[in-house]
ROZADREN-847345 format. One line per 4 residues: number of its first residue (from 1); for each residue x, y, z of N, C-alpha, C, O. Coordinates in steps of 0.1 Angstrom, whole numbers. Example, Ala and Ser with C-alpha at 12.3 -4.5 7.8 and 13.67 -1.06 7.14 Angstrom:
BEGIN
1 = 132 -57 78 123 -45 78 132 -33 78 142 -33 85 | 128 -22 71 137 -11 71 129 0 79 134 11 80
END
This chain:
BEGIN
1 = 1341 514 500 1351 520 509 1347 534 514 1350 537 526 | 1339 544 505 1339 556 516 1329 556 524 1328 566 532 | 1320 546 525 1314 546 538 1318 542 547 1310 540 556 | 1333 538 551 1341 536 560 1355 546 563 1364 543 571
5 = 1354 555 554 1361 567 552 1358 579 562 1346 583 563 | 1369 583 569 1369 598 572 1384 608 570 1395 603 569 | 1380 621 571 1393 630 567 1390 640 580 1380 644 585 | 1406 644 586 1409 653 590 1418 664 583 1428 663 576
9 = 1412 673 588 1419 686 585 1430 693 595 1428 697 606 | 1447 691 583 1459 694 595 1462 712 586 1463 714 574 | 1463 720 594 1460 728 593 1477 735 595 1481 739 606 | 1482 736 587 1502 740 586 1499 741 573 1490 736 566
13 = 1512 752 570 1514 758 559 1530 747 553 1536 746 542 | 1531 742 562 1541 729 558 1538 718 554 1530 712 561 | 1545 711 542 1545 701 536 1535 691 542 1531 681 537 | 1534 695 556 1528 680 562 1510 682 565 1502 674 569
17 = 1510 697 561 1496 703 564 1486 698 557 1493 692 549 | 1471 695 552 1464 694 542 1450 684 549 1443 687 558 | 1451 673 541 1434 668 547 1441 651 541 1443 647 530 | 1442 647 552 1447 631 558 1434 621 557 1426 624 565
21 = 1431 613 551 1423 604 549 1427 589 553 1435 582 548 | 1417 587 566 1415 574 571 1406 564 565 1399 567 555 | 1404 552 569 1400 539 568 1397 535 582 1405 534 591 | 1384 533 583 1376 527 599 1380 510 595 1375 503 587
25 = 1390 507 606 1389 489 603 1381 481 616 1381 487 626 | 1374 469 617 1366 464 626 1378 460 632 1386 454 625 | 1380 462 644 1383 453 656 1398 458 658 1406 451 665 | 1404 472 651 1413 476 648 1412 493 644 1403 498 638
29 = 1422 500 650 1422 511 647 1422 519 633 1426 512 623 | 1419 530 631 1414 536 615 1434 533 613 1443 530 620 | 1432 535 600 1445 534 592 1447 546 583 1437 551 577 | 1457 550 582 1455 563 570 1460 557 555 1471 551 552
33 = 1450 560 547 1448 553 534 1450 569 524 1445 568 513 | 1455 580 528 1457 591 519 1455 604 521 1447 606 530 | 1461 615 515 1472 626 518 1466 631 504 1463 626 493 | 1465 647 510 1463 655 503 1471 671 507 1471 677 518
37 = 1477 672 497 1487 687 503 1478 699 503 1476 702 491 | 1475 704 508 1465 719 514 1470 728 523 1472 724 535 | 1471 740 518 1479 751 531 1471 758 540 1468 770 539 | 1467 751 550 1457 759 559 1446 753 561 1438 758 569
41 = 1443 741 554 1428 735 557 1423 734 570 1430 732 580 | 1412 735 571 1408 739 582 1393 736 585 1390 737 597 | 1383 733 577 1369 730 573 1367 725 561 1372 728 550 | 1359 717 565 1353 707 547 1338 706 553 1333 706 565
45 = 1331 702 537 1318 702 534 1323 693 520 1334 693 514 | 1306 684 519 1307 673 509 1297 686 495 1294 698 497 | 1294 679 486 1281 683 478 1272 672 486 1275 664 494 | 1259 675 479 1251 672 478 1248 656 472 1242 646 476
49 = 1253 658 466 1256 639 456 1265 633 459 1265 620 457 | 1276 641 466 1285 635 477 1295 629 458 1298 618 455 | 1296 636 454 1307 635 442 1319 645 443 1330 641 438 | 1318 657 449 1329 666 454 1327 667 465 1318 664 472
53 = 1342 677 468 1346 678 482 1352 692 481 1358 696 471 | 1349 698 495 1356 714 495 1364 714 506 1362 705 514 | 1372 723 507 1375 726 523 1381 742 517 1386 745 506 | 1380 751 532 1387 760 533 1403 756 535 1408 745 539
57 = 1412 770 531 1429 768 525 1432 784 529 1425 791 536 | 1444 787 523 1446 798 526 1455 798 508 1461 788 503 | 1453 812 500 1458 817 492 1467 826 490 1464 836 496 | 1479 827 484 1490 838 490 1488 847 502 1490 859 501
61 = 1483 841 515 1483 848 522 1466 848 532 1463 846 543 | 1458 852 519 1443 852 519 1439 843 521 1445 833 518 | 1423 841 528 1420 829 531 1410 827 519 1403 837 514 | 1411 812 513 1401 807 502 1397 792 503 1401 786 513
65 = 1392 787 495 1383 776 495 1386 770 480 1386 775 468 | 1389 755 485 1393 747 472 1381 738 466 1369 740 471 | 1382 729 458 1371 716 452 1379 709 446 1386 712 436 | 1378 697 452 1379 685 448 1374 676 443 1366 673 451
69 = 1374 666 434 1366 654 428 1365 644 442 1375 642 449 | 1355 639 445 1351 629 456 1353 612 442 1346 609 432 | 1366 607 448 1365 594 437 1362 583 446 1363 583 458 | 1357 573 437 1351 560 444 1354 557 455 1344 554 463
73 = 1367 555 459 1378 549 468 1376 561 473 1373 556 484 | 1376 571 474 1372 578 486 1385 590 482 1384 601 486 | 1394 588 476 1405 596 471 1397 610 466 1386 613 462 | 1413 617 470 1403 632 461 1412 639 450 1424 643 453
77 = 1408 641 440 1413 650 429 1412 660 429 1400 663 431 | 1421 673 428 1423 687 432 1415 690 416 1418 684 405 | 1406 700 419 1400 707 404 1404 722 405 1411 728 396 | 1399 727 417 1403 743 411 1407 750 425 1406 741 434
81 = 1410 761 429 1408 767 445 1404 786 438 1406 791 427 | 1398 792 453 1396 807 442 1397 812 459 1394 805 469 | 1403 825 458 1406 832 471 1390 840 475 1381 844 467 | 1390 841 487 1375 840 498 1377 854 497 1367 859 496
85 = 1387 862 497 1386 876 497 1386 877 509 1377 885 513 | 1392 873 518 1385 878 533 1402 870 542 1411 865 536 | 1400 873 554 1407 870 568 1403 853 576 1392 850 576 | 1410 848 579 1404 838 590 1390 832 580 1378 834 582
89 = 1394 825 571 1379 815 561 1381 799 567 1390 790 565 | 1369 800 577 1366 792 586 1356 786 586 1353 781 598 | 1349 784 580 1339 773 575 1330 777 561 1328 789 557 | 1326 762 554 1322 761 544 1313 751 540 1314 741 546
93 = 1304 753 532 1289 748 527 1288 748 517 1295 755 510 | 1276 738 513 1275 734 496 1257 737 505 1252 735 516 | 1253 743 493 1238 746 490 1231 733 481 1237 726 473 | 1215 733 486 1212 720 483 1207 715 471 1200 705 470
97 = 1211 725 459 1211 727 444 1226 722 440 1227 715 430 | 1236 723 446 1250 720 444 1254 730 433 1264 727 426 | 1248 741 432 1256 753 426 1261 761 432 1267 769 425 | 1261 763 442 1266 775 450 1272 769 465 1268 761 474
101 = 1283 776 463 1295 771 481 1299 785 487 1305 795 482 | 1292 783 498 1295 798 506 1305 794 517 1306 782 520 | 1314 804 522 1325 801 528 1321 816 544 1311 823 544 | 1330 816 554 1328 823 563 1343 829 566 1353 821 568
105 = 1344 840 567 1353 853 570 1356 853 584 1351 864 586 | 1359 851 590 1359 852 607 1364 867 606 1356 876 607 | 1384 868 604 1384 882 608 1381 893 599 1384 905 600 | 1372 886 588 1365 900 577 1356 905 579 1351 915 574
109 = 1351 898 590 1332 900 593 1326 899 580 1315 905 577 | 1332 893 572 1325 891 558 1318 873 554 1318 865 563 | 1313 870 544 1309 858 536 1310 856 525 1304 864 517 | 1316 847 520 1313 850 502 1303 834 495 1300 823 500
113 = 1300 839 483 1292 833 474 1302 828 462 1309 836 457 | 1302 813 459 1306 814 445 1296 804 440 1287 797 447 | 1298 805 430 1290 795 419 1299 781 415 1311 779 414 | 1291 776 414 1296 762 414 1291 756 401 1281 761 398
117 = 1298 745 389 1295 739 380 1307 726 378 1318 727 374 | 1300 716 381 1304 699 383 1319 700 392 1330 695 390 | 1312 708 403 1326 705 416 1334 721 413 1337 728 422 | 1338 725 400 1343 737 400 1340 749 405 1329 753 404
121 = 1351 758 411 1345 768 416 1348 778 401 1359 782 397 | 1336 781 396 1336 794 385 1339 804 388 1348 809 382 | 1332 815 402 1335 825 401 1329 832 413 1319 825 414 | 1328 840 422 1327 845 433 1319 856 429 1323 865 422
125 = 1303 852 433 1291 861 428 1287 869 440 1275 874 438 | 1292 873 453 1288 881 464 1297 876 475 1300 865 480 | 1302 890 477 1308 888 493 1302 903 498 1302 914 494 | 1294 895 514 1286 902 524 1294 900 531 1301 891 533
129 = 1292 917 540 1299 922 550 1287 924 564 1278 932 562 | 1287 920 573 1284 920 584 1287 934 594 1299 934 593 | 1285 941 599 1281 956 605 1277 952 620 1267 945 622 | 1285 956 631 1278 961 645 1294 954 655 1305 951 651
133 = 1289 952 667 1300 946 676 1292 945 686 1282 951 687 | 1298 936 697 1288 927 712 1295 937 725 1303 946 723 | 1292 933 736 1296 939 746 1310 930 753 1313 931 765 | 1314 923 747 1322 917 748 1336 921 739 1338 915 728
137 = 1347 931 745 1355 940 737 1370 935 734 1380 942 733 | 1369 924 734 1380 918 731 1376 904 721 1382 897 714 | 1364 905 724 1361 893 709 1347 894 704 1340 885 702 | 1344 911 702 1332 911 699 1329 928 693 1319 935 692
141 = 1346 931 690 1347 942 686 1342 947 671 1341 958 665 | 1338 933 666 1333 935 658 1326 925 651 1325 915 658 | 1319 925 638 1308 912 631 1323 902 630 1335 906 628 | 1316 890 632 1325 877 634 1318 866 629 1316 857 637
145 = 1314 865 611 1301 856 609 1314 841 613 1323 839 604 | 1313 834 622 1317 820 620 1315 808 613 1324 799 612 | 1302 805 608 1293 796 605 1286 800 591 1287 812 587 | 1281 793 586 1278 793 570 1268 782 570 1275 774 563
149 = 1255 773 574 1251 762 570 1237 768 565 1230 778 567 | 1237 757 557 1221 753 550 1208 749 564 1210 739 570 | 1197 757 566 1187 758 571 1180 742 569 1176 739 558 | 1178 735 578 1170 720 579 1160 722 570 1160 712 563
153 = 1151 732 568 1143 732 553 1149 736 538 1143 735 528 | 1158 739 539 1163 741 529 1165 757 520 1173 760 512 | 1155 764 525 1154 779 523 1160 788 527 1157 800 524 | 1171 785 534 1180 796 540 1191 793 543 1193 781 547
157 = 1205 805 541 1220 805 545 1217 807 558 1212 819 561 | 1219 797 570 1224 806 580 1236 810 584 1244 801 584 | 1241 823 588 1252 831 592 1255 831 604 1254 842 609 | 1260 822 614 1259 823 628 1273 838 625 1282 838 617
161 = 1271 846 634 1282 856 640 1282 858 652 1273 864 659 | 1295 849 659 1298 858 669 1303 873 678 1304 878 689 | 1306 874 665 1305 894 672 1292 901 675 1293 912 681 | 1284 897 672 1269 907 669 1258 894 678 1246 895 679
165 = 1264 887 681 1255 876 686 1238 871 681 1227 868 687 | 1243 871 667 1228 869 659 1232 857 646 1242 855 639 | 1218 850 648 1219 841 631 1209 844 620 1197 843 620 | 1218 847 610 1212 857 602 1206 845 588 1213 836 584
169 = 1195 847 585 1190 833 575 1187 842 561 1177 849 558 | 1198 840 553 1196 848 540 1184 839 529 1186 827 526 | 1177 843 527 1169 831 520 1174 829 506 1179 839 500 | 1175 814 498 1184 809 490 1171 807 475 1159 806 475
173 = 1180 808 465 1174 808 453 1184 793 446 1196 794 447 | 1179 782 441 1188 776 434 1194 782 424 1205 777 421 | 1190 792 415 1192 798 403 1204 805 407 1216 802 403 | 1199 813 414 1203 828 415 1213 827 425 1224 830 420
177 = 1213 823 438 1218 828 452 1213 826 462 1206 816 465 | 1217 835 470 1210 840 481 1206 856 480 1213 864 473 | 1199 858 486 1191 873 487 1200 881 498 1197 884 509 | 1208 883 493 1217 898 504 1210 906 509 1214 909 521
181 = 1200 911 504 1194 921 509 1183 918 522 1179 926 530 | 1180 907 522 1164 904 531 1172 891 540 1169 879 536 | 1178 892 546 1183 886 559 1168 883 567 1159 892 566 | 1167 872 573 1157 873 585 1170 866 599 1178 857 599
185 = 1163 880 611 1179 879 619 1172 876 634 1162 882 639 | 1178 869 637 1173 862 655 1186 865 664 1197 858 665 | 1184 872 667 1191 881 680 1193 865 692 1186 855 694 | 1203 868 695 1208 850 705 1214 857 719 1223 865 719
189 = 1204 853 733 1205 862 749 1213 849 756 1212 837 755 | 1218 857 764 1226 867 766 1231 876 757 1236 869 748 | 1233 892 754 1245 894 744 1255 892 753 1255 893 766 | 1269 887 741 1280 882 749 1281 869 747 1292 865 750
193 = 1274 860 742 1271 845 741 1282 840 729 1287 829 729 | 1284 849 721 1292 844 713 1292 833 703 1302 826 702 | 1278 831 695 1274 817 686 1285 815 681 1294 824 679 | 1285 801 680 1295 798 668 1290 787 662 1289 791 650
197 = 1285 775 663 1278 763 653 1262 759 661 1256 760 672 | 1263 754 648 1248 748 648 1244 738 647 1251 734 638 | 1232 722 652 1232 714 646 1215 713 647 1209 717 657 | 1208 706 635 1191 702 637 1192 690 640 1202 684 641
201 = 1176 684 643 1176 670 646 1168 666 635 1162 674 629 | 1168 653 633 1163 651 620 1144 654 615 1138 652 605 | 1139 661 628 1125 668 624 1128 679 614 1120 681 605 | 1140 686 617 1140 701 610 1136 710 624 1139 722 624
205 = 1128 704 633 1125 714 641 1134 726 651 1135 738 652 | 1139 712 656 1146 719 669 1164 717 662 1168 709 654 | 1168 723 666 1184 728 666 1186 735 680 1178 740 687 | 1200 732 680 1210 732 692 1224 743 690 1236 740 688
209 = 1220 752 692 1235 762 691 1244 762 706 1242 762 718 | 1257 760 695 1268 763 704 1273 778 710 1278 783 700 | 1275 786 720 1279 798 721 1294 795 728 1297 791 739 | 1301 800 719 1314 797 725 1322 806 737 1330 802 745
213 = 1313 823 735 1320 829 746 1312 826 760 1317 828 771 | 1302 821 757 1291 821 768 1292 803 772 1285 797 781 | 1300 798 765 1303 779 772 1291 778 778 1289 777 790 | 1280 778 765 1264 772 770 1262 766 755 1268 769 744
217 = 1251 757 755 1240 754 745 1231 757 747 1226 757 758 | 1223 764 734 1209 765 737 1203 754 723 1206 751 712 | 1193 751 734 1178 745 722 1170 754 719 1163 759 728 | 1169 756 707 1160 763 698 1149 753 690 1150 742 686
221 = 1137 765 689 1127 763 680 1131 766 670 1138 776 672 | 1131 761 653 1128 760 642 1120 767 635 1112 759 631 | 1117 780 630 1107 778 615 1108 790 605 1106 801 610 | 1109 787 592 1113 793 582 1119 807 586 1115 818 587
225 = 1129 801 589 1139 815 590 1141 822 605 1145 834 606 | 1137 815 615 1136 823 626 1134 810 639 1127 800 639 | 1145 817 651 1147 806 659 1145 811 675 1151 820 681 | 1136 802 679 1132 803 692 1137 794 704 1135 782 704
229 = 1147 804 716 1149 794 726 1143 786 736 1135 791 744 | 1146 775 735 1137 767 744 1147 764 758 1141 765 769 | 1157 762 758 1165 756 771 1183 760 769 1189 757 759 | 1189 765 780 1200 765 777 1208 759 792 1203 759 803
233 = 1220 755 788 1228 743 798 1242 749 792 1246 753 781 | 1250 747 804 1268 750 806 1272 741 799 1268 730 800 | 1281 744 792 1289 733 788 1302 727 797 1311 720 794 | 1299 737 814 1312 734 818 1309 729 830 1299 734 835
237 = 1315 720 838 1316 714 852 1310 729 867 1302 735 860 | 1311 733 873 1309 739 884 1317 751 887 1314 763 888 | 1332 743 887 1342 747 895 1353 750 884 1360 740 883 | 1357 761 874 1364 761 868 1368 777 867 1363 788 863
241 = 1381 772 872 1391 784 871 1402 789 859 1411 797 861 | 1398 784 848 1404 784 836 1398 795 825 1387 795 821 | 1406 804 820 1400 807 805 1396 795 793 1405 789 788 | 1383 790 789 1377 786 786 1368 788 771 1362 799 770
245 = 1367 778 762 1355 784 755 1353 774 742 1362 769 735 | 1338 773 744 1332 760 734 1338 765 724 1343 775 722 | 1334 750 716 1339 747 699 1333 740 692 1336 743 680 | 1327 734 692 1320 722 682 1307 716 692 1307 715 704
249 = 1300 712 684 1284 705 688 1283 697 677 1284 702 665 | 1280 681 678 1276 672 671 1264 661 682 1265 660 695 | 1254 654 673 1246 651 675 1248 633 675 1254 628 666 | 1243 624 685 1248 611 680 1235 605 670 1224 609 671
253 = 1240 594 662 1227 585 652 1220 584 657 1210 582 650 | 1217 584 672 1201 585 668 1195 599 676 1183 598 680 | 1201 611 678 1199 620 682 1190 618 697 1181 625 701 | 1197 608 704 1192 609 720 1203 618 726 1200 625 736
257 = 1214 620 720 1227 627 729 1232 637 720 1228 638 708 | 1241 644 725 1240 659 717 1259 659 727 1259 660 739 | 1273 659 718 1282 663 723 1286 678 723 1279 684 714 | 1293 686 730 1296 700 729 1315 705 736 1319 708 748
261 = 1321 705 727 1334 704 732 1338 719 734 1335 729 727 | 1350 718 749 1355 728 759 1369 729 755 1377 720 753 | 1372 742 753 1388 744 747 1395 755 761 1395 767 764 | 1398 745 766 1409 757 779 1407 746 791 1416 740 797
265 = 1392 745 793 1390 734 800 1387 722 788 1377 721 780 | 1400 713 789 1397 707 768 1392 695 777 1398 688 786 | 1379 695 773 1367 679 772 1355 683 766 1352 693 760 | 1348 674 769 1337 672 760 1324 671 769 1325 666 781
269 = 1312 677 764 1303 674 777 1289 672 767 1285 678 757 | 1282 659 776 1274 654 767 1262 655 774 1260 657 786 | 1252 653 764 1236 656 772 1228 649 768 1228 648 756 | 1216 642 777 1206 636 772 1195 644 768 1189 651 776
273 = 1191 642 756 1181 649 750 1164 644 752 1164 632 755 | 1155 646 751 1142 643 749 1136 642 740 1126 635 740 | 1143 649 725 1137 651 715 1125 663 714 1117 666 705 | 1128 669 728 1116 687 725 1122 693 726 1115 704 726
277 = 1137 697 729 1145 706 728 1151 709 744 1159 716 749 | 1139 696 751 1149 692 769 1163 688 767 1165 686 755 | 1175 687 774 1187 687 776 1191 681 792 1189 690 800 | 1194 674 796 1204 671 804 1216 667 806 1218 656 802
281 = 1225 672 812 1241 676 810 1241 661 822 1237 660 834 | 1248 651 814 1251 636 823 1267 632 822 1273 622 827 | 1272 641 814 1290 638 814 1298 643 807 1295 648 795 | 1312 644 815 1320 653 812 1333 644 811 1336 635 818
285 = 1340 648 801 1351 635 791 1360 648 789 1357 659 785 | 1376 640 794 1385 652 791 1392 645 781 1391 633 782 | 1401 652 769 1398 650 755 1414 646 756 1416 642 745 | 1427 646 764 1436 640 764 1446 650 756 1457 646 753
289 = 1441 666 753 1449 671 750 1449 688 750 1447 693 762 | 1451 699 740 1449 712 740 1437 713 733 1437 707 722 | 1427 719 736 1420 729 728 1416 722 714 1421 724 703 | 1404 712 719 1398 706 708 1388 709 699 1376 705 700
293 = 1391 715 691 1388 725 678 1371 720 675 1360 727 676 | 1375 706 671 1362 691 664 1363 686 667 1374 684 671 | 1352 677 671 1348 664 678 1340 659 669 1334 668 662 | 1336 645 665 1328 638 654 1328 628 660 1336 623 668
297 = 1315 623 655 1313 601 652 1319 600 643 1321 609 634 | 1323 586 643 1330 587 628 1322 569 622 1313 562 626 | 1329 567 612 1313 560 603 1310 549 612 1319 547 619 | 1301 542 614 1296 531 620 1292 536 632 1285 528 638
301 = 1295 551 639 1288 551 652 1289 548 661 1282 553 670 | 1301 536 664 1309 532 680 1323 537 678 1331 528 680 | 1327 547 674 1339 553 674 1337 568 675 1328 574 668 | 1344 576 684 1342 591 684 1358 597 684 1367 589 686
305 = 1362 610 681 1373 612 679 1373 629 684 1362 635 684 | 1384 636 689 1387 649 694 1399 654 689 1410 650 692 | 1396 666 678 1410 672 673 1414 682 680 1411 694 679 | 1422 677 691 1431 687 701 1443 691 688 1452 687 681
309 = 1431 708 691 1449 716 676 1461 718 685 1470 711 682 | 1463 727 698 1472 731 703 1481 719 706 1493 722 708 | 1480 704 705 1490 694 709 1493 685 698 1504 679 699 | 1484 683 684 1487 682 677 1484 671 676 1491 664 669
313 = 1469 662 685 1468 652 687 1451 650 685 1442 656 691 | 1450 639 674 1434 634 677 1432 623 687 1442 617 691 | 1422 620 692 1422 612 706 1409 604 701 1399 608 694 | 1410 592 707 1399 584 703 1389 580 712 1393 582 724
317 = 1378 575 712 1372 570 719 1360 564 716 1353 569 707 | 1355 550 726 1347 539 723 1334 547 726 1333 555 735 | 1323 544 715 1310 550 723 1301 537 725 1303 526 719 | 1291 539 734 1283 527 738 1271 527 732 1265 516 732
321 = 1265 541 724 1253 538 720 1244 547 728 1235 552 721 | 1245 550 741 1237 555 754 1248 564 760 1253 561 771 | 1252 576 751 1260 581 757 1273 580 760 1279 591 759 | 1280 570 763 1290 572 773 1303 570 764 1305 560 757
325 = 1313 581 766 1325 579 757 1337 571 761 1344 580 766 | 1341 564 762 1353 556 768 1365 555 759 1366 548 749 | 1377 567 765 1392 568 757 1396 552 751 1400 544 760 | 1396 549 740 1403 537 735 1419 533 738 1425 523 742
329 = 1422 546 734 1441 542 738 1450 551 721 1460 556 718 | 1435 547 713 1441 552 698 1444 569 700 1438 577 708 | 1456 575 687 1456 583 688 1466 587 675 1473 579 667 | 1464 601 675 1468 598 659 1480 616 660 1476 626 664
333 = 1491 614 654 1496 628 657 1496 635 643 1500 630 633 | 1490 650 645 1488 653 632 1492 671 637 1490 676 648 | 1499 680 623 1498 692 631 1484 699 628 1477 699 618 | 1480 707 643 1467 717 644 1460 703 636 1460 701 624
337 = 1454 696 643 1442 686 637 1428 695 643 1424 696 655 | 1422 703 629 1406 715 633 1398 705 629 1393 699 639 | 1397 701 618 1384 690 616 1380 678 614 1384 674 603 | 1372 670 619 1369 658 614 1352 657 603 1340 659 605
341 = 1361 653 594 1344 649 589 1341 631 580 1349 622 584 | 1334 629 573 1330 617 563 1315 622 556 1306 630 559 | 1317 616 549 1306 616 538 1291 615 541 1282 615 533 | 1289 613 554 1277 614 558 1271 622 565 1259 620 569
345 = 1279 634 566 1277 642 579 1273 652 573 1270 662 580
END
């Protein structure tokens, strides 16, 4: 069953808030097969062995990061939660030793480190603080690390920040950590672009960043710790008169197409890729609601989904294989639905 499993993250501090667990059925819409109470969830990451599960929460107030037992059936057992120390903890990562889960600060300009032992979080071994601000003074007033992922080789935290408009690649020790001190940092042009996520293709080479203030993608070169632009493309139609601004980038199975979703102008805009870090922008899908946080495949690959948070609604849709997303009709109401993920992602 959990290879037919996915969870969204409903993001309320009310009883109804937490991480909702679906069932993909053939010839039939997902079903929800289970409920987990969480105040603020908002981002999940699997391990490594895919035996636990994390997601960011909020703690008296504070934002923190919980762990879960990942059980057969796809259910999850609460083990421990530990506060992030920080503001706005908006995404989270498991390192590819499965001892260490780093989490991301939005309004701390901070990151933290904990240590990890069989899914437990033990204890919070480093929280980094981020330094500078973009030319953009209303959301760039200051470091803004959004992002937290493990580097396609495996040697590095990257830090995407949108305040400072740089991805900062801390290099990783399984033992130890990561190295605070020796950042290797790639400056992202325009300043003003505003990073927020990342995805590779299964070379390790090329990756695709999202810039959310600048509603562009860029393709980037790859290598040990340092990233080179190769092409960047709008994420938005021509003619748009709207306050606007990307959110999520996911890649389809077989990495010919690359989605990138629009919050203001809420749809989705997809591109055919080449596999050298070419791009062409062939369609534009409006997502049937507010301000769609996540967008995902979800398991098997002919199913795609959009968590519009402001309406309170995931939206579904058929994919063909070659791109093209076609609204199903399904739809699922959940409050603030930020993320979609499954066990394979």
């Amino acid at each position: 069953m959990p290879g037919t499993l996915f969870y969204v993250a409903a993001k309320s501090p009310e009883p109804d808030g937490g991480i909702y667990r679906y069932e993909m059925r053939e010839s039939a819409a997902p079903k929800q097969v289970g409920f987990n109470r969480l105040e603020n969830a908002n981002y999940f990451a699997f391990s490594p062995d895919r035996k636990y599960f994390f997601s960011t929460c909020t703690i008296d107030g504070i934002g923190g990061v919980a762990s879960f037992r990942l059980n057969p059936d796809g259910s999850l057992t609460p083990i421990n939660s530990m506060s992030a120390e920080g503001k706005s903890t908006c995404y989270v990562i498991v390192d590819p030793s499965g001892n260490f889960l780093y989490a991301a600060n939005y309004s701390s300009s901070s990151f933290v480190e904990f240590r990890l032992k069989e899914g437990r979080i033990v204890e919070r071994t480093q929280l980094i603080r981020h330094e500078g601000s973009g030319p953009n003074p209303a959301r760039q007033e200051a470091a803004h690390p959004h992002f937290t992922g493990i580097t396609s080789d495996g040697r590095y935290l990257a830090v995407i920040d949108l305040g400072i408009d740089a991805i900062k690649c801390y290099p990783l020790d399984p033992e130890k950590g990561l190295d605070a001190a020796h950042p290797v940092t790639s400056q992202i042009e325009p300043a003003g672009s505003g990073p927020r996520h990342l995805v590779y293709d299964r070379s390790g080479k090329i990756a695709y960043l999202l810039n959310e203030l600048g509603n562009t993608v860029i393709s980037m070169r790859y290598d040990d710790g340092k990233f080179e632009a190769i092409q960047s493309c709008t994420t938005l139609p021509r003619f748009v008169d709207c306050a606007t601004k990307a959110a999520a980038i996911r890649l389809s199975p077989d990495e010919n197409y690359l989605f990138a979703s629009n919050r203001g102008y809420d749809s989705v805009a997809v591109y055919e890729l080449d596999g050298k870090g070419g791009m062409k922008f062939i369609d534009l899908v409006l997502t049937g609601g507010s301000s769609p946080r996540d967008i995902n495949m979800l398991p098997g690959g002919t199913m795609f989904a959009a968590a519009n948070e402001f309406s309170d609604l995931v939206t579904f849709y058929d994919y063909d294989g070659k791109g093209k997303l076609t609204p199903n009709g399904f739809q699922l109401k959940l409050p603030q639905p930020l993320c979609i993920m499954w066990p394979q992602n």
